[in-house]
N, C-alpha and C positions, 0 to 999 in steps of 0.2 A: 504494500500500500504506500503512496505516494507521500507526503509532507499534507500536500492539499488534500487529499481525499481521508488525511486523517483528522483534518481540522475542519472540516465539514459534515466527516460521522459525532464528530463531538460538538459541534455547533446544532447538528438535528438531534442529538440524546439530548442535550440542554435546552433546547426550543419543545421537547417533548415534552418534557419535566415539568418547565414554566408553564406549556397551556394546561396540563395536566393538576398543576396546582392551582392557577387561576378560575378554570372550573369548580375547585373542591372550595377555595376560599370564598366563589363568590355564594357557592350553597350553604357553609358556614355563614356567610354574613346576612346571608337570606333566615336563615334557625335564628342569629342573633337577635336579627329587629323584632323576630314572632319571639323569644326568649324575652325581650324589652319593654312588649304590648303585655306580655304573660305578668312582669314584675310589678309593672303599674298596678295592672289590676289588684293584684296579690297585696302591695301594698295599702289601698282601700279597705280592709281586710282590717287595720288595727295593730297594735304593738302589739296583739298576741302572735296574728302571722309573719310579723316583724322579726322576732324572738325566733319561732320556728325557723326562720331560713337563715336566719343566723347561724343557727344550732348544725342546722342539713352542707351549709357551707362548710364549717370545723369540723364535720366526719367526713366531709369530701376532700380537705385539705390534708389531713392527718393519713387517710388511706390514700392519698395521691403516690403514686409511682408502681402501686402494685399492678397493674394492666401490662407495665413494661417489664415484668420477670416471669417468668414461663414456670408455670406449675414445678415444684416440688416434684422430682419423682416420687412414686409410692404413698404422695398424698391424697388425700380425700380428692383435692380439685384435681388431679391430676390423674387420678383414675376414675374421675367423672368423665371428663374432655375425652378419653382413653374412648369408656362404654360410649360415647355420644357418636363418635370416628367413628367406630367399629359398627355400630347401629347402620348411621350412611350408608357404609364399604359392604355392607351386609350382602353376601347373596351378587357382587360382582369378580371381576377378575381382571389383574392387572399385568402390565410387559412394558417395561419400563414408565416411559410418563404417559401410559395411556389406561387408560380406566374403560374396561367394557372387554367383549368379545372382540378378537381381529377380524371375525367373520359378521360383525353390525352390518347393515347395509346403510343405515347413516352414517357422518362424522361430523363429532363440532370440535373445529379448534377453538379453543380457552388460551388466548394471550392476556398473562398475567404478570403482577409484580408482586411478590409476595408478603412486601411491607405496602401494598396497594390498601389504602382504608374502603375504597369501591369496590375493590374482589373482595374482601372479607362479607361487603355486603352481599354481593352476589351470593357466593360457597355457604354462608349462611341462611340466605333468603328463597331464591328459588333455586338451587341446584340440587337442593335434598331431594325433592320432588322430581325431577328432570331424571336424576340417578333413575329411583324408585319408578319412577313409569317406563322409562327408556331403555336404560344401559342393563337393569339387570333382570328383562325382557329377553336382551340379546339383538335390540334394532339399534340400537346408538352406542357408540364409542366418544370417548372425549378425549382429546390430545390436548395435552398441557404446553404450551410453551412461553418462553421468557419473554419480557418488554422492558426497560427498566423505564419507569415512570414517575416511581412515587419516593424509590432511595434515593438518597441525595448522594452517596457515593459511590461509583461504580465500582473496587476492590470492593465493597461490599454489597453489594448487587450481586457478583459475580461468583462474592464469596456461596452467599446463603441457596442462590440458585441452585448452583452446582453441587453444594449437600442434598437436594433436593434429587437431584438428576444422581446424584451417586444413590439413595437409596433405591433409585429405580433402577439398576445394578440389581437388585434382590426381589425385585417388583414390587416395590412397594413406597413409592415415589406418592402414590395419594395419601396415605396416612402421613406423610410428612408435610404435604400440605396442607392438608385437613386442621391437622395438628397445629401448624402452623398459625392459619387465618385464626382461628377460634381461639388461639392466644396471644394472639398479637398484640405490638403495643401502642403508643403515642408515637403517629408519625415524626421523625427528626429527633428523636429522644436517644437514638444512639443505642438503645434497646439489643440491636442484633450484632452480640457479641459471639463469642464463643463457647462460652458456655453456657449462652441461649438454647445456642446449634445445637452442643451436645446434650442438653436436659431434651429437646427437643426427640433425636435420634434416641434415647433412653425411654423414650415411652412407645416409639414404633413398636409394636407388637410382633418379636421373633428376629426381627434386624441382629444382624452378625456387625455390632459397633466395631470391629477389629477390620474386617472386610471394608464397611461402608468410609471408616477412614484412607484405609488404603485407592477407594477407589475414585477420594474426593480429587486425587491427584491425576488421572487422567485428564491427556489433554482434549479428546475426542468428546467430552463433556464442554471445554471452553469453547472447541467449534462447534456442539449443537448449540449452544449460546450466541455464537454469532450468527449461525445459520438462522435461527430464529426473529433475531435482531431485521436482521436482512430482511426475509420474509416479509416481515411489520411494515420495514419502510417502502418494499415494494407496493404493501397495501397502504400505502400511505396513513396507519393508523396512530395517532399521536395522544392514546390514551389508554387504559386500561379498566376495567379488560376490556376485552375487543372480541371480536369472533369472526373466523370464516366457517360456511357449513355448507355442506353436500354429498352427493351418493358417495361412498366408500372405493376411493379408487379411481374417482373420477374428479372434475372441475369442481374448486372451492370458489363459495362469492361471498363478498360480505355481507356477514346479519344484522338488522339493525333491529335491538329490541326495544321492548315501549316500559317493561320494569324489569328491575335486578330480584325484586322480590316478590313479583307475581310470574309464576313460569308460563302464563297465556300463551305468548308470543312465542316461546321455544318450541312448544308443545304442535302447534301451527304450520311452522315451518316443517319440523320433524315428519309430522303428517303428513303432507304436500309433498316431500319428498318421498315418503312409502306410496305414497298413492301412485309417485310416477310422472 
């Protein structure tokens, strides 16, 4: 790669990033002024509802940073998050970062960033239901791949992906996502460290941690990372997640859905596709 063509894939990851954030802030600032209309109100309310939010503030302040540490192995929340995975995963079957039978006659690709606060809403919202009617059917498969969008820096972008893509080494590349998104933390908090990673891989259920290190080092993981990367910018997507979907095997287009957390629109397409 040339001088220029390197400072133009990092000029489009950076232009990604920012409209990527610009959207998420301007929907934060949209919550804040209905949070603002909310406080007024509340305050009409009297010194007692006064007091109350006072109170609800100093247990929000005091328990602040715990979102950004990843469950305790072997703890209560931590083998909740565990049964909750495992409930989703329930009844599919995986090969690498693909989730579903190889023999689906749909596919959706899933471009994700995994400190992405909009996939967690997605993997949270409608994709439990997506799984459950679709993938472990045996008509839809879902391929995972990378975007980086929402990390603010790529050595760790590339880090956390690629643990990701190593446990799919062992096929089991969605529980680590899964795992992931549903313990995520405060975007830019700096949160995904290393021993995020490994609390993380420590709850995968049957992962050979000795293996999945070993295999964090392949380089053939950092080129499906750029291959993916590539991908995106072909589809000129500059946010996440994103999606292309189509018959298995054949032409992908891009999906455009109407909610992350109503599966309607998935479900439609998917149809339309089986129908032919």
């Amino acid at each position: 790669m040339s001088p220029v063509d390197g400072d133009e894939e990092d000029l489009t990851r950076k232009q990604r990033r920012e409209q990527a954030r610009a959207q998420r802030k301007a929907a934060e600032e949209a919550a804040a002024t209905d949070a603002a209309k909310r406080k007024r109100l509340a305050q009409l309310g009297g010194a007692v509802a006064v007091v109350v939010i006072a109170i609800v503030a100093v247990l929000i302040i005091t328990s602040g940073g715990s979102s950004t540490k990843v469950a305790k192995v072997g703890s209560h929340e931590s083998n909740e998050q565990v049964k909750t995975v495992e409930g989703i995963l329930a009844g599919t079957t995986q090969q690498g970062n693909v989730l579903g039978s190889p023999k689906a006659p749909v596919t959706l690709e899933y471009f994700g960033d995994l400190e992405c606060p909009i996939c967690k809403e997605f993997t949270l919202g409608a994709l439990p239901a997506i799984i459950k009617k679709w993938v472990t059917t045996g008509k839809l498969r879902i391929e995972y791949r990378s975007l980086e969008t929402a990390t603010r820096e790529p050595e760790t972008f590339r880090t956390q992906q690629v643990a990701m893509l190593a446990a799919g080494k062992q096929d089991k590349a969605w529980y680590f996502i899964e795992l992931f998104y549903h313990e995520q933390g405060e975007e830019d908090s700096g949160y995904v460290t290393e021993s995020y990673l490994q609390g993380l891989a420590q709850q995968v259920p049957g992962l050979n941690l000795s293996q999945w290190s070993t295999d964090r080092g392949q380089q053939t993981l950092l080129a499906q990372l750029a291959s993916d990367t590539q991908e995106a910018n072909n589809r000129n997507f500059t946010g996440t997640p994103s999606f292309l979907i189509g018959k298995t095997g054949g032409a992908m287009k891009k999906f455009e859905y109407t909610s992350l957390q109503d599966p309607t629109s998935f479900n439609e397409a998917i149809e339309a596709l089986l129908k032919g």
